[in-house]
N, C-alpha and C positions, 0 to 999 in steps of 0.2 A: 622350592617345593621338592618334596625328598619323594621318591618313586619304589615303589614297589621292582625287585630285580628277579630277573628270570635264571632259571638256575643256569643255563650258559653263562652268562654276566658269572655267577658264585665260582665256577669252574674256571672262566678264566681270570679271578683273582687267583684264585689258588695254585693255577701255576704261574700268574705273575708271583707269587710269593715264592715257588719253587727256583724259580728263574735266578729272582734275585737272591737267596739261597744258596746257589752253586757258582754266581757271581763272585761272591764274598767268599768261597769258601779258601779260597789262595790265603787271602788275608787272615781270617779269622779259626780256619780251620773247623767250620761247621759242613758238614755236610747233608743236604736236605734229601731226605728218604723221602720215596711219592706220599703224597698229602691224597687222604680218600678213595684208596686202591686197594687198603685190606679188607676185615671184615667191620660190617655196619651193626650198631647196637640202635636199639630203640627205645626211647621213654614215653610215655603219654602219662597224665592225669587221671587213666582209664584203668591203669596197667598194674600188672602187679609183681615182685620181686621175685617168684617164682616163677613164673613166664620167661619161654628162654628168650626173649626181647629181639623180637622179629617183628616187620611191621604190623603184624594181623594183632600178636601178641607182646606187648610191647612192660620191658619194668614199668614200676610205680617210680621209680627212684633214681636219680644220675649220679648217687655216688656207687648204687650198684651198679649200674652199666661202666661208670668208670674202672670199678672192683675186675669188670667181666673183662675189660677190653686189654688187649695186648700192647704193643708200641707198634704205632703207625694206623691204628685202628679210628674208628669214626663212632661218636655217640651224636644221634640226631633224634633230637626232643622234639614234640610234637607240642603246636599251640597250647597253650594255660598258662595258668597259675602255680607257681611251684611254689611251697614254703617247707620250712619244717625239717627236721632230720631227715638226710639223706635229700634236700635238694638245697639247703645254704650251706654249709662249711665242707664243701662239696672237695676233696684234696688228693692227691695224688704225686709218686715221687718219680721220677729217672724214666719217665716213657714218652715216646713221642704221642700226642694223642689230638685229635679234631673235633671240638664239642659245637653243634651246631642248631639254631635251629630247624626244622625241618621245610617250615613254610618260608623261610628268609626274610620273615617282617618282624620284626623285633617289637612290635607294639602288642605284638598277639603271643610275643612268646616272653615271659616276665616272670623274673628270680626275685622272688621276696623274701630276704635275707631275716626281716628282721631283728635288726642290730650285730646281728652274728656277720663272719667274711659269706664269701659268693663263691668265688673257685679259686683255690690257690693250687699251685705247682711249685714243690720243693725239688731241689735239683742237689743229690749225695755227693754223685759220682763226677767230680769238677772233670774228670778229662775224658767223656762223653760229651756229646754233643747234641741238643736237644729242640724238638721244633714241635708248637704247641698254638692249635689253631682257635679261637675261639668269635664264633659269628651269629648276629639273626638274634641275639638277646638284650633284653630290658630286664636292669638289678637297680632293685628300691632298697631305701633304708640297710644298706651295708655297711658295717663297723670296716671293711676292706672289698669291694667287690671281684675285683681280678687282680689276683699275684702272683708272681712269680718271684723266685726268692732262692738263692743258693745257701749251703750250708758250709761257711768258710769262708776264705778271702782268696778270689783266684782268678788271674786275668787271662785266662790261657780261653779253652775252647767257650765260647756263651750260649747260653740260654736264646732262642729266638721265641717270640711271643708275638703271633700276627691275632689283631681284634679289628673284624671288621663289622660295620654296620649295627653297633650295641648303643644303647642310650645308660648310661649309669648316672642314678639321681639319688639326692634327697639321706646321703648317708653321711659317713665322715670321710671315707677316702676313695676316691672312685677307682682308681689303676696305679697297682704300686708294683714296683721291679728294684730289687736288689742284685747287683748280678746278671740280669739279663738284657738284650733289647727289644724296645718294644716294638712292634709296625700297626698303627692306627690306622684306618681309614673310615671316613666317612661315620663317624663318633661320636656321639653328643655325652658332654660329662660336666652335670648342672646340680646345682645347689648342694655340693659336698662341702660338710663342713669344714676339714683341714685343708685339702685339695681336690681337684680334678683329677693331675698323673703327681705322683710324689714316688720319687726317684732315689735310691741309695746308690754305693758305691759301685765303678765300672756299668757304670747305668749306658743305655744307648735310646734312640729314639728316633725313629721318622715317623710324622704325624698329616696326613693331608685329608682335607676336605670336611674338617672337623667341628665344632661346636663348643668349649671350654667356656661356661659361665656360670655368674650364681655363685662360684663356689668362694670357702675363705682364701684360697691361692689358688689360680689356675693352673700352674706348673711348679712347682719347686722340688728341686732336686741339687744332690751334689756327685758330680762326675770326677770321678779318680780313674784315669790311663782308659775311658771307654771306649767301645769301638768304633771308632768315627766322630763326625761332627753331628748333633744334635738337628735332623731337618724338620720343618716345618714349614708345611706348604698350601695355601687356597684355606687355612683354619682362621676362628676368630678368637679370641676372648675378651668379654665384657662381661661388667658388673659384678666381676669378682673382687675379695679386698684387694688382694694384688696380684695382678695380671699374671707375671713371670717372675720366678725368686729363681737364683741360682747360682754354685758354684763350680768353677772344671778347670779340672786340669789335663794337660794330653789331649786336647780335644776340642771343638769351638761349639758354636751353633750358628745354621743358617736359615734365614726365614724369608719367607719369598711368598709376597700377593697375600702377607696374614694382616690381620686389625688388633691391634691394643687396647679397647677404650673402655672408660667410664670405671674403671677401679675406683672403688668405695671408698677405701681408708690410706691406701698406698700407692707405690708407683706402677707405671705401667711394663715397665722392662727394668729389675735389679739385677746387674748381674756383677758378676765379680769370679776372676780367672787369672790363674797363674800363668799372665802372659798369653792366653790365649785369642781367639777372633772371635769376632759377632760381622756376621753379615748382614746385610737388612737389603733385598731389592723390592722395591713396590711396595714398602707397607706403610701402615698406617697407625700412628700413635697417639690419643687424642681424648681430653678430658678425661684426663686422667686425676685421681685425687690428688697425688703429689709429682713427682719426676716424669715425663714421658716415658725418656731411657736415663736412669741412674746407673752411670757406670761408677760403682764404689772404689774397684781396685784393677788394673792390671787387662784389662779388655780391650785390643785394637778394635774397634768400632769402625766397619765399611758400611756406611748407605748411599744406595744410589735409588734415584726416583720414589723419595719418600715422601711423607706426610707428616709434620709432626706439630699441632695445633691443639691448643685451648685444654694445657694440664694447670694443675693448679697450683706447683711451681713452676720449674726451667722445664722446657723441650727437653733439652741434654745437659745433664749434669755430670762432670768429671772430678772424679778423685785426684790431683795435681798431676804429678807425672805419671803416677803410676798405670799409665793407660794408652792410647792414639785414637785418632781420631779422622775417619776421611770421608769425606761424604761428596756426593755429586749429585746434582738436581734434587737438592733437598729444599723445600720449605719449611720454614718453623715459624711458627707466627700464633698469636694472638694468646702462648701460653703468660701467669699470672707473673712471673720471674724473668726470669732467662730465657731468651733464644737460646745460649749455652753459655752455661756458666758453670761453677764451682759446686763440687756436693763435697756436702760438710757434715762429718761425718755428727751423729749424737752423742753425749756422755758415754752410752752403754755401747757405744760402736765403735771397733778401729778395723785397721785393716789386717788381714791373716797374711801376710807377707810384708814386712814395713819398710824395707825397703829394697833398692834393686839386688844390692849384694848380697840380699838373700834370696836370692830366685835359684831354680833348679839349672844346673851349670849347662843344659842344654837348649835354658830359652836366653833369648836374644828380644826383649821388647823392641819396637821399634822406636816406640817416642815420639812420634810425627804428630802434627796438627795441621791437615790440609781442608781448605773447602773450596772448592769452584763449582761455577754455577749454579749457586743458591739464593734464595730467596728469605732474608732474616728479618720479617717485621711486624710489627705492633706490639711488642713482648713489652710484660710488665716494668722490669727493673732495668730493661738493657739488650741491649743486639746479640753482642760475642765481650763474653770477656773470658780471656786465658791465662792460667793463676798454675803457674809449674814449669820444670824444667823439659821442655819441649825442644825437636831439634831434628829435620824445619820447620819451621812456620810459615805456612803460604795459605794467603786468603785472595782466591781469583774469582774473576769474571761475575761477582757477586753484588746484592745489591743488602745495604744494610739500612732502611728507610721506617721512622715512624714510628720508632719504641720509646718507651717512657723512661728514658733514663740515655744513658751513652750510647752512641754506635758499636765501637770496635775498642775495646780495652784489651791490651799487650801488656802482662807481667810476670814476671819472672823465668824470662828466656835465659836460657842458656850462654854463658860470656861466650863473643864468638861464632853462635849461631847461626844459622842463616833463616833471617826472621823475612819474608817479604808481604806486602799489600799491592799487588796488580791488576789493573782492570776494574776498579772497585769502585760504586756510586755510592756514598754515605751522603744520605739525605733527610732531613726534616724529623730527626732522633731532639729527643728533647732534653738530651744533657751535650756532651762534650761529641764531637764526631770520632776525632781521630784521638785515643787517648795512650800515648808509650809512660807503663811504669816503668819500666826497667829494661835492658839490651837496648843495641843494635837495630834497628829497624830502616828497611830501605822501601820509598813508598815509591812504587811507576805508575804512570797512566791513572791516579786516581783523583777522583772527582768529590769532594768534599764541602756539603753545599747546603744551607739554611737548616741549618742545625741549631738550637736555643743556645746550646755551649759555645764555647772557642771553637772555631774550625779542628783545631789540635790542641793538646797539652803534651807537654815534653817534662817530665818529671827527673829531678835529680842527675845524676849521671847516663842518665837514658840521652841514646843519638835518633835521632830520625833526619834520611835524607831523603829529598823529593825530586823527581823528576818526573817533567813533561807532567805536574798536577796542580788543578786547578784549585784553587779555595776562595770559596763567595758568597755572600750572602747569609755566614753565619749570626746571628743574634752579637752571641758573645764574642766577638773578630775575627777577623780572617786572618791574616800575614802578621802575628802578633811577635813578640819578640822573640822567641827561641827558633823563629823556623824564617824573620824578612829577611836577614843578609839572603836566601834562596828563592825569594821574588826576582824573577827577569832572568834567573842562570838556570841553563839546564834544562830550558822547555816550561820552567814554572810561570802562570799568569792567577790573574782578579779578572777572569770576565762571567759576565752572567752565563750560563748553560745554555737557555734557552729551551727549559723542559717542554716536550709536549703540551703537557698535561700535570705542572705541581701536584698544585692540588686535589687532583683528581689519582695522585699516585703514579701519571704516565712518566716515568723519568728517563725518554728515547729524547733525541736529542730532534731540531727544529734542522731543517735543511741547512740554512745559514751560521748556525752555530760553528763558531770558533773551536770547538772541540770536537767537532767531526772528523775524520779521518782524512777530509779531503779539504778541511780548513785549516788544520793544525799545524801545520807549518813543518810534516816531518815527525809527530810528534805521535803518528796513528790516533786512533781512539781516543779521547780523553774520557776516562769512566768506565761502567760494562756497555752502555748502551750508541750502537753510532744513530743517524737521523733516519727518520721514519714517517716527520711530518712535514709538508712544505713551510715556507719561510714563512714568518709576518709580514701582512703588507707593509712597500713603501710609499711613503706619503706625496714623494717625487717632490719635495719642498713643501706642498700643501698640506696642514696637517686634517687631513681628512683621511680617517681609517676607518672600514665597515667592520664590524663587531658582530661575530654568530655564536649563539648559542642554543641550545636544545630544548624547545617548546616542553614545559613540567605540565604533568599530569595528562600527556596524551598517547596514544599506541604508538608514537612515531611519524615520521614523516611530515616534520614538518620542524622551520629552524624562526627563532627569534634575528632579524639583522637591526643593528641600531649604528648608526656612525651621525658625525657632529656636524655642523653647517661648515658648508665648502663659503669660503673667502669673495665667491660672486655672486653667491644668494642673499644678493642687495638688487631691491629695482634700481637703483641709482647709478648701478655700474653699468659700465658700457656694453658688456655683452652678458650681460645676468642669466643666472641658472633658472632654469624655469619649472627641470622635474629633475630626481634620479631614477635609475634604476637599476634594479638587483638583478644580476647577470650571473647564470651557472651555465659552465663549461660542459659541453658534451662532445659532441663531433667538433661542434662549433659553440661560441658562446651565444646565449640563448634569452631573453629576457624575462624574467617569474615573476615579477614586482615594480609596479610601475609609482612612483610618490612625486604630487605636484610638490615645488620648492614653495617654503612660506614664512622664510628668513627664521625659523624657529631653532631651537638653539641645537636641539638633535634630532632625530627622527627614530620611530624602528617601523618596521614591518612585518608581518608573519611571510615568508616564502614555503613551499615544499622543497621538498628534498629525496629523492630516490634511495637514500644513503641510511640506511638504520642496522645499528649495531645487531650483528647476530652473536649468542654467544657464543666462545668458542672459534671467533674468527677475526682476522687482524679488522680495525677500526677502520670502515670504509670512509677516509677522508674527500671531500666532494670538494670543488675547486668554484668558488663566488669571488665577484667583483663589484666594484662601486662604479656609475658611470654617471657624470653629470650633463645634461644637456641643455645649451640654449634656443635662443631662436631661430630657425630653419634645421631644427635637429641636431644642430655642429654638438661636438663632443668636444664638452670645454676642460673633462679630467675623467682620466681613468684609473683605478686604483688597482695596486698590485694585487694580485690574485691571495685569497683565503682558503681555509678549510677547515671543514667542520662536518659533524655528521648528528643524525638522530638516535634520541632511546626513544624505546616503548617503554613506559613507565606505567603502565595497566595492567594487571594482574588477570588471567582468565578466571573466570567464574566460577563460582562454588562450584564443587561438582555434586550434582544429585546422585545417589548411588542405594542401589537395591541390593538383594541378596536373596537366593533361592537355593535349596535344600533339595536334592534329589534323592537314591536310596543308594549310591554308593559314589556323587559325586556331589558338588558344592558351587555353582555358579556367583560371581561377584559380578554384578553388572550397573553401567551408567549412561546418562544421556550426553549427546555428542553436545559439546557448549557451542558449536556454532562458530565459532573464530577462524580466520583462515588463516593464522598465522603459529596453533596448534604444532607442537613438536612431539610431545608423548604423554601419556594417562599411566601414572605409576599408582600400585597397588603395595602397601604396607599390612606388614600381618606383623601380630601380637599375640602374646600368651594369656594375656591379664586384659581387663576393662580398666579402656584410663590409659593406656600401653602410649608411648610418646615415640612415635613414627620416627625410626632415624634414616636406616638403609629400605630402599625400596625391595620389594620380595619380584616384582617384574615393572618394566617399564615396556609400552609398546602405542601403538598407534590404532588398535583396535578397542572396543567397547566393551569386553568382557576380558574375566578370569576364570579358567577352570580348573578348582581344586580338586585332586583327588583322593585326598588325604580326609576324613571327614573328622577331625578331633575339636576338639575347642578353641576354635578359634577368634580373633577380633579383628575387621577390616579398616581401614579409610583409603582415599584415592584422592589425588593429587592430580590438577594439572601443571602443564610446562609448556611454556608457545618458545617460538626460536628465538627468541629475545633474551631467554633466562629469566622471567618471571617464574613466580608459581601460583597458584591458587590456593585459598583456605583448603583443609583439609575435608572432607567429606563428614557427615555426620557417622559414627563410629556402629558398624555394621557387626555381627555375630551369626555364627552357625549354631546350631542345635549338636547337645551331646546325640550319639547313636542309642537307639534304648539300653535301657540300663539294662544288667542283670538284677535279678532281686537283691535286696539285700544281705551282707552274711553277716552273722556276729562276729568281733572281732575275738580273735585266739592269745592275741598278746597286748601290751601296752604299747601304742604308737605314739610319735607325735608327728602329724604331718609338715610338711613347706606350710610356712605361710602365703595367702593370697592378698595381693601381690605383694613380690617384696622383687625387688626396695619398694618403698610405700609412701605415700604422702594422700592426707592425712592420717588415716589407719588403715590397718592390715588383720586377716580372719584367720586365728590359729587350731586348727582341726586336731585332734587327739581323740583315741579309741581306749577304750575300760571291756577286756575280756570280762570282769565280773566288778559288781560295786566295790566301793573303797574311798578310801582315805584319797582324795588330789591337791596338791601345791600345785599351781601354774605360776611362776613368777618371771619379772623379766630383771637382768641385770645390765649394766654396764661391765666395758670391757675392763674396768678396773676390780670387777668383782664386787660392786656396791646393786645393794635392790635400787632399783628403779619403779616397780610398781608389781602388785599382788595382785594376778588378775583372778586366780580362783584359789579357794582355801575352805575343802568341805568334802562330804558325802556325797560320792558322783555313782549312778548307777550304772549298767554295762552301754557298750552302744556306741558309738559314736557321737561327738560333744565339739561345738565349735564357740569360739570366746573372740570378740573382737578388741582389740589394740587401738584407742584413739589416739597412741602417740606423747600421752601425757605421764609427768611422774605421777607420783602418792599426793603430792601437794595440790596439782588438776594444773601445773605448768606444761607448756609443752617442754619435752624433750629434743637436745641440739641433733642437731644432724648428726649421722654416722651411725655406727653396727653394735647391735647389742645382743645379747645371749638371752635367751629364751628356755626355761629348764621347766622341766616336767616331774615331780614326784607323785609314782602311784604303784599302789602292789608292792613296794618294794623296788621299784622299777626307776634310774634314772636316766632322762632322756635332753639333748638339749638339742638347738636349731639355729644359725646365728638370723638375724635380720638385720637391712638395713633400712633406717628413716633417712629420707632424704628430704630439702627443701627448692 
């Protein structure tokens, strides 16, 4: 929920900006003059261009106030509506200047461009130094909303451009910089057609706390020698065609606690760099339309504690060598391709450097391919497979389990290289586990195990050596012939694991397991995982084992035990069993389950259990035994101790949820469900009706929300008990617009965003007629072919809205993905992209 800010808060951005200004100025050679110390100009609505723009008397106009202001000076515009000459193409050259709103809500203070730029800054004089503040506004329908732009080609002193708290919508480019760097905070820049920020040469950028959606590209740019690395921090971008496009040289980019997802037509992170870095800590890359991160060309890629799931090709896509690669505590899973595989380039694509010998004689690629402790599973085509000359290769402490296709594919290493697999579980992958095309490859401590493939293939001239590694239970064989002469030498064995939990995905190892650390023989670890769960019972010669599993369909606490007829549960024997029963370990062992003997062939019983899985916390294993007893009580067998634990497999209850309207606030409220097992009521906000809840907007343990924003909003509310259930979502709740202003005729030819988009099954496209006329509304495809003719006639003035059901001219429906939307009127042409999705 974004908050209205007090002007302390505005004052002390602006000398955190000053700060950081004088920081950089060693480096960069900028020097920051005081920001909002000289003389103050003023604009209102009200005002007029003759007025010496003071607050009582304030311009009509901010390209007059900018005409007025000197360098270092402040223009602070007053709440409205601004259009028209002298408030969009609004430009200025070689002055330092601070344009501001004056209330610092940018919702109330709104630049409407239409289709003209917003405010641009041209910079002459390259060895000046320039600092240009721009805060507190909202710019519609801009062909450019904020530029900054030098005149020449010059890396010496830069441009700064700090924008803070601005919403820039619904145009073609929301923040362009040639030349300068930018400093974003706290930024929404949504449904631009080209871009969000589009970036040209010596470009810079640090962006935090931001909003990038909606648009055709949420960042693209290309950086030649800029000043620094590219930061972005605590922003998102979704929904746009492609998340991040970009090219750099001199310079990396680092990105910290941001989100990638739901790119329309493209991938979620393109990048491509002369040898440069990409950092990634804490973020998130996720359904995305094609690559999560597509590295094309030449980018060492560092992630640590990421996220990288359900794109609709590979997680991570590399261009062969021309790249590295390091990642730690990364997950990739459940994308439609690759965990990480190969990007290949298209017909119309190659690489802008082709190869190493062509690099700039002061980079140095590194070439690595490292991963430890990662998580690579369920992926469409495959786990990891490495296709280029790489050098080393080390894949540690990782687990590669339950992709549809191979585990771990090795090719084309470097002769010589030092290729390693350490510490590594490869499990239940449904092609080959361990697969070397080509090099060198030495495998330790790795566990490689019920896999539908061969354990391993060893292709052509390819080596693979193994130590202290286990192989078992593959489908297609285990110790087959290019790797048995290495069964028995060297710590290699054929014994079963002894996973917790196969099935279940738990692949820690069982106490007893032979590949424990303290089973091994010397051999540490076999796998990433040592034991976690106690042993299986033994039978002590009798083969009577109790059998627990997890009562389905209940909140918990409570276990299924079944075990077989013990060998004196005969009347006929001389000392016959008479009962068993189910014994859990506390202080002492305890009795839950008492079952008369009736020589029947197995038994179960329901016991309790104290033991239910919270989520978020290791697996509370509970310790049971079997005990059989005959006559006078004697205890004729006792069975080695078990463990097992409860789910709650119930979902808390719909949540009812209301909604109430105050005169400058907005309550969201529901009723307590009554569960005592209750962990948090998360609340989802939306733009659109129909809006598909992803990220929570708050999560908390109380019964209301209080909004103080009052715009157009759509609610629902979720529970969550400490188990990891959730509950349906709420029935989809709404706030009221604030009264309207009356009506105004419209001045020019608009054509609005459509409602909503992306859209399934149609979407509402608003367009405004200053005076009657001649209107085409049509929609294309991105190949430039009609798709359907929504309007074609005499439209009078006013405001006009046409609904899209989605369909061509034929009344088929139309495939998923983004089409162009064009408007002809007046003479006027205007377009929009949209996307259909399914």
């Amino acid at each position: 929920m974004r908050t209205r800010r007090l002007p302390d808060c505005r004052s002390a951005w602006m000398l955190m900006a000053v700060s950081l200004l004088a920081m950089t100025a060693g480096a960069t050679g900028v020097v920051a003059a005081p920001l909002d110390l000289n003389r103050a100009w003023y604009v209102g609505p009200a005002g007029n261009d003759a007025n010496p723009g003071t607050p009582a008397s304030p311009f009509l106009t901010i390209q007059h106030a900018v005409d007025a202001a000197a360098s270092g000076d402040t223009v602070r515009v007053f709440d409205g509506l601004y259009s028209g000459a002298g408030n969009a193409g609004v430009s200025w050259s070689d002055r330092n200047l601070t344009l501001v709103s004056h209330s610092g809500n940018r919702e109330d203070c709104v630049i409407d461009c239409a289709g003209a730029d917003g405010f641009r800054f041209v910079d002459t004089v390259l060895a000046d130094s320039n600092v240009v503040t721009i805060a507190g506004f909202s710019f519609v329908d801009a062909d450019t909303a904020i530029a900054v732009l030098r005149v020449g080609f010059g890396y010496g002193t830069p441009v700064d451009m700090f924008i803070r708290d601005c919403r820039v919508a619904g145009g073609k480019v929301g923040v362009a910089s040639h030349g300068g760097r930018l400093v974003l905070d706290d930024c929404v820049l949504a449904d631009n057609e080209v871009a969000g920020i589009h970036g040209g040469y010596s470009f810079g950028l640090t962006m935090t706390d931001c909003q990038v959606r909606g648009n055709g590209t949420g960042l693209l740019y290309t950086q030649m020698n800029g000043p620094g690395p590219v930061l972005l921090e605590n922003s998102d971008f979704a929904l746009n065609g492609v998340g991040i496009r970009y090219w750099q040289e001199s310079a990396g980019m680092i990105m910290r606690h941001c989100r990638v997802d739901s790119s329309l037509t493209g991938h979620g992170i393109r990048s491509g760099t002369d040898y440069e870095g990409l950092l990634l800590e804490d973020c998130k890359l996720r359904d995305n339309a094609k690559h999560g991160l597509a590295n094309t060309q030449g980018t060492a890629v560092t992630a640590t504690d990421c996220v990288i799931t359900g794109n609709g090709m590979s997680g991570i896509a590399i261009a062969g060598s021309l790249a590295a690669l390091d990642l730690q505590r990364v997950t990739i899973s459940g994308n439609d391709e690759w965990g990480i595989g190969q990007y290949v380039f298209s017909p119309l694509e190659k690489p802008m450097v082709t190869d190493k010998s062509r690099r700039s004689p002061d980079k140095d690629p590194a070439n690595h391919f490292l991963i430890a402790d990662c998580d690579i599973t369920g992926n469409g085509l495959g786990g990891v497979s490495v296709a280029g000359a790489f050098d080393p290769i080390l894949v540690s402490d990782s687990t590669i389990a339950a992709n549809v296709g191979p585990g771990l594919v090795l090719n084309g290493t470097i002769i010589g290289g030092n290729v390693g697999v350490e510490r590594v579980t490869v499990v239940a992958n449904h092609g080959v586990g361990l697969d070397i095309v080509s090099g060198e490859v030495q495998a330790t401590r790795a566990l490689v195990s019920h896999n539908l493939g061969t354990a391993v293939a060893v292709a052509g001239t390819a080596v693979l050596t193994l130590n202290c590694t286990d192989l078992f239970g593959n489908a297609g064989g285990d110790w087959t012939a290019p790797v048995l002469p290495q069964l028995g030498a060297n710590g290699n064995r054929y014994q079963d694991p002894l996973y917790c939990d196969l099935d279940g995905g738990d692949y820690s190892l069982r106490q007893n397991s032979q590949l424990s650390a303290a089973n091994s023989g010397g051999c540490e670890t076999i796998g990433r995982f040592d034991w976690t769960c106690p042993a299986l019972p033994d039978s002590n010669g009798v083969a009577v084992r109790v059998h627990l599993r997890d009562v389905p369909g209940d909140e918990g606490g409570a276990l299924h035990a079944t075990w077989p007829r013990h060998e004196l549960d005969d009347l006929e024997a001389a000392e016959p069993v008479l009962e068993y029963q189910v014994q859990h370990l506390q202080e002492a062992w305890q009795t839950v389950a008492t079952v008369a003997a009736a020589a029947a062939d197995s038994y179960t019983v329901t016991v309790p259990t104290p033991s239910v899985l919270v989520v978020g916390q290791p697996a509370p294993y509970c310790c049971y035994r079997l005990v059989a007893v005959a006559a006078g009580s004697t205890v004729v067998y006792e069975s080695q101790p078990d463990s097992a634990y409860s789910i709650d497999n119930l979902p808390p209850p719909r949540p009812d949820a209301g909604i109430a309207d105050g005169l400058d606030y907005r309550v969201v409220y529901w009723e307590d469900p009554g569960i005592p097992d209750l962990a948090s009521s998360c609340v989802f906000r939306g733009t659109e009706e129909g809006f598909i809840p992803v990220e929570p907007l708050i999560c908390g343990d109380i019964g209301h929300y209080i909004e103080s924003h009052l715009a157009w909003y759509f609610y629902r509310v979720q529970f969550t008990d400490i188990h990891g259930n959730v509950s349906e979502f709420s029935d989809e709740l709404h706030g009221q617009y604030p009264t309207p202003a009356p009506p105004v005729m419209p001045s020019v030819v608009t054509l609005h965003p459509n409602r909503p988009n992306p859209f399934n099954p149609q979407t509402a496209i608003g367009y405004d007629m200053p005076r009657q006329g001649r209107v085409r509304l049509s929609v294309f495809d991105l190949a430039g072919r009609r798709v359907r003719q929504l309007v074609d006639g005499v439209m009078g003035a006013g405001r006009h809205e046409v609904v899209w059901d989605g369909r061509d001219a034929s009344g088929m429906r139309a495939a998923s993905g983004s089409y162009v939307v064009r408007l002809e009127a007046d003479g006027i042409l205007r377009t929009l992209i949209v996307g259909l999705v399914k």
